[in-house]
C-alpha positions as CSV (number, residue, x, y, z in Angstrom):
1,X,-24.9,-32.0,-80.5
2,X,-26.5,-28.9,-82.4
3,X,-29.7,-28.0,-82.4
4,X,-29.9,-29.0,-86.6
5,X,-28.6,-32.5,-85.2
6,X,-31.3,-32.6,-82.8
7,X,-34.6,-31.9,-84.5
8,X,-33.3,-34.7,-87.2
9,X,-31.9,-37.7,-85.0
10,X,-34.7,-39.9,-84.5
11,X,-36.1,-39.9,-80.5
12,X,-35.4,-43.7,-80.4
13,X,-31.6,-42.9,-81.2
14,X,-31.8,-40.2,-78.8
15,X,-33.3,-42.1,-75.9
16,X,-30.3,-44.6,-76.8
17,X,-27.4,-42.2,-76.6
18,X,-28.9,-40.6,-73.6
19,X,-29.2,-43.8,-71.8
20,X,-25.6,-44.6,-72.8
21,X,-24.9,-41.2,-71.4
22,X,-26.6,-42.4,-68.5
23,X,-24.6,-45.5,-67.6
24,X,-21.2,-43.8,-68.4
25,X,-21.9,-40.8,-65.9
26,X,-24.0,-42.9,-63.6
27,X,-23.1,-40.6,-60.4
28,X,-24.2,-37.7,-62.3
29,X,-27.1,-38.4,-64.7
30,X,-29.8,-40.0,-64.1
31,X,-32.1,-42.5,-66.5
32,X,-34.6,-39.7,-66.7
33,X,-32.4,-38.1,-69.1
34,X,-34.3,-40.2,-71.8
35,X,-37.5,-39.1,-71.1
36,X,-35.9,-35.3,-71.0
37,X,-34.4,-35.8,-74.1
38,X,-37.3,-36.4,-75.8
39,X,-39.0,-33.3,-74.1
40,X,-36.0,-30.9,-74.9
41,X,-36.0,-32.1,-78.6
42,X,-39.7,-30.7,-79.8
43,X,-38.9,-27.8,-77.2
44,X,-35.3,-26.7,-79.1
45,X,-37.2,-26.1,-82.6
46,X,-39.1,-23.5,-80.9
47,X,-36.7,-21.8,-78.8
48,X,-33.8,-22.0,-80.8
49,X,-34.1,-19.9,-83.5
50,X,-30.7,-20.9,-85.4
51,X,-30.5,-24.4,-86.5
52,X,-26.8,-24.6,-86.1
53,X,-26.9,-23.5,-82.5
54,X,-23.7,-24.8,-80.4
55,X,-23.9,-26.7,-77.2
56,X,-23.5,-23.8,-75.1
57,X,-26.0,-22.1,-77.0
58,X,-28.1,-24.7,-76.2
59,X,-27.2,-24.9,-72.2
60,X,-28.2,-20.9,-72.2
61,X,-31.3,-21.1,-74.1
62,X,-32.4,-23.6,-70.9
63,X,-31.4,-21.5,-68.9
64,X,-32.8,-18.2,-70.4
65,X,-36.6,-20.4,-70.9
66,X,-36.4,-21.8,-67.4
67,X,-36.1,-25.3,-68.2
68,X,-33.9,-26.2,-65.8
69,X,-36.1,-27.4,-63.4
70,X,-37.5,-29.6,-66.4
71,X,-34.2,-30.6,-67.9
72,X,-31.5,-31.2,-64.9
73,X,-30.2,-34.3,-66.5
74,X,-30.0,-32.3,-69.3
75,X,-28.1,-29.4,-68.1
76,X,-25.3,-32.0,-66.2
77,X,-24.7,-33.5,-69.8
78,X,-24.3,-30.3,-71.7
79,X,-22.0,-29.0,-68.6
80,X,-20.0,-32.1,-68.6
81,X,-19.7,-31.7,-72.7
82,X,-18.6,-27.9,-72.1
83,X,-15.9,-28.8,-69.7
84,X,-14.1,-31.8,-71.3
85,X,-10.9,-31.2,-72.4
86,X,-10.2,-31.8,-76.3
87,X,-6.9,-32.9,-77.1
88,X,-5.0,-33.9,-80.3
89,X,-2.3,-34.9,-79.0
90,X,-2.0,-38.4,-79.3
91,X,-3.0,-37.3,-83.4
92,X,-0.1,-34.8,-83.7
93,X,2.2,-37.5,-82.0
94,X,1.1,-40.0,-84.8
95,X,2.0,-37.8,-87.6
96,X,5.5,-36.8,-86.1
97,X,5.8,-40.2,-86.0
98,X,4.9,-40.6,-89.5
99,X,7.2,-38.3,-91.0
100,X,9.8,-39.8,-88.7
101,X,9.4,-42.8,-90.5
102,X,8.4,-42.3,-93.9
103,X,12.0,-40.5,-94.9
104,X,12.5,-39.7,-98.6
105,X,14.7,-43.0,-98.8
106,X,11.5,-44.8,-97.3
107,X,9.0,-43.2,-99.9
108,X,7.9,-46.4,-101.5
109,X,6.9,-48.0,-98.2
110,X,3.4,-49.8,-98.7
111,X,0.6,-48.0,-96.7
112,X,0.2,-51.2,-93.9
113,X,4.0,-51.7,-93.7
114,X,3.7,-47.9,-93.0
115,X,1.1,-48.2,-90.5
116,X,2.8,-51.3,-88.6
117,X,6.1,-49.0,-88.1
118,X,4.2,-46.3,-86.5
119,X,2.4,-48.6,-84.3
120,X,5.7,-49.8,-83.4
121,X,7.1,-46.4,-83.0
122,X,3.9,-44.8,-81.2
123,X,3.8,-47.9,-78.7
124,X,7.4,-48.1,-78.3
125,X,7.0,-49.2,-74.7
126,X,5.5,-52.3,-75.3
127,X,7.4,-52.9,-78.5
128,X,10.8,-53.1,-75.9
129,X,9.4,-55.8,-74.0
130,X,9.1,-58.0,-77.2
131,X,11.0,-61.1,-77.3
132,X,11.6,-61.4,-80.5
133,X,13.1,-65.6,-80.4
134,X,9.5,-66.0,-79.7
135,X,8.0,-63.8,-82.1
136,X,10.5,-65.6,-85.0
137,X,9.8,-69.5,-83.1
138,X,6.0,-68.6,-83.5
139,X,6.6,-67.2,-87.6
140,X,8.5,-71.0,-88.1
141,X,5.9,-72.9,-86.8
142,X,3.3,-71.1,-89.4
143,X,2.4,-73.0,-92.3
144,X,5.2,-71.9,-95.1
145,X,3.9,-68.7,-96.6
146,X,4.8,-67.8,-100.1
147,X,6.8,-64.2,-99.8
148,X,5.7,-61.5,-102.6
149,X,7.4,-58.8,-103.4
């Protein structure tokens, strides 16, 4: 979160994500994040001169104001923020997919029938196991659908 995002989120909003962050990091944070939170967000507008200031702008200007003694809670979540690993993979996996699929001789495909064969094709694992005489007995039992084309 920037320090712009900060000073405008509401301190209600705040207190929730915080004590979100709380539960989800449980052995980590504490529920006196929310209170810090709150502390931290009047505190940034004066120690943070740039409204666009980056998390680990944010963790140093703590540090640098000594507000770590204040703010523990604080300083765990931005550390924890700083050190998560950001992938795309599973994203770029999904588009190879895509242009797998969507050939020029496909290039009329509808945009759900498009979706549906990358799901298939993404979570081809699972898509193996299908039995598909049950997957056609449970179509026949349906009421009788009208096909359009």
């Amino acid at each position: 979160m920037s320090s712009h995002s900060l000073s405008l989120t509401p301190v209600k909003t705040l207190k929730k994500y915080a004590a979100d962050l709380a539960i989800k990091y449980n052995e980590d944070i504490d529920q006196e994040i929310m209170n810090e939170i709150e502390f931290f967000k009047y505190q940034a507008k004066a120690i943070l001169p740039d409204s666009n200031a980056t998390a680990l702008n944010i963790l140093n200007a703590i540090k640098i104001y000594e507000l770590d003694s204040i703010c523990p809670n604080l300083i765990t979540a931005y550390r924890l923020f700083l050190s998560m690993p950001v992938t795309v993979a599973s994203e770029e996996r999904s588009f190879s997919k895509l242009k797998l699929i969507k050939t020029y001789l496909r290039s009329t495909m509808s945009q759900e029938r498009l979706t549906n064969s990358a799901i298939f094709s993404i979570e081809n694992e699972i898509t193996k196991n299908i039995d598909f005489e049950d997957v056609i007995e449970d179509f026949a039992s349906k009421e009788s659908r009208k096909i359009m084309f």
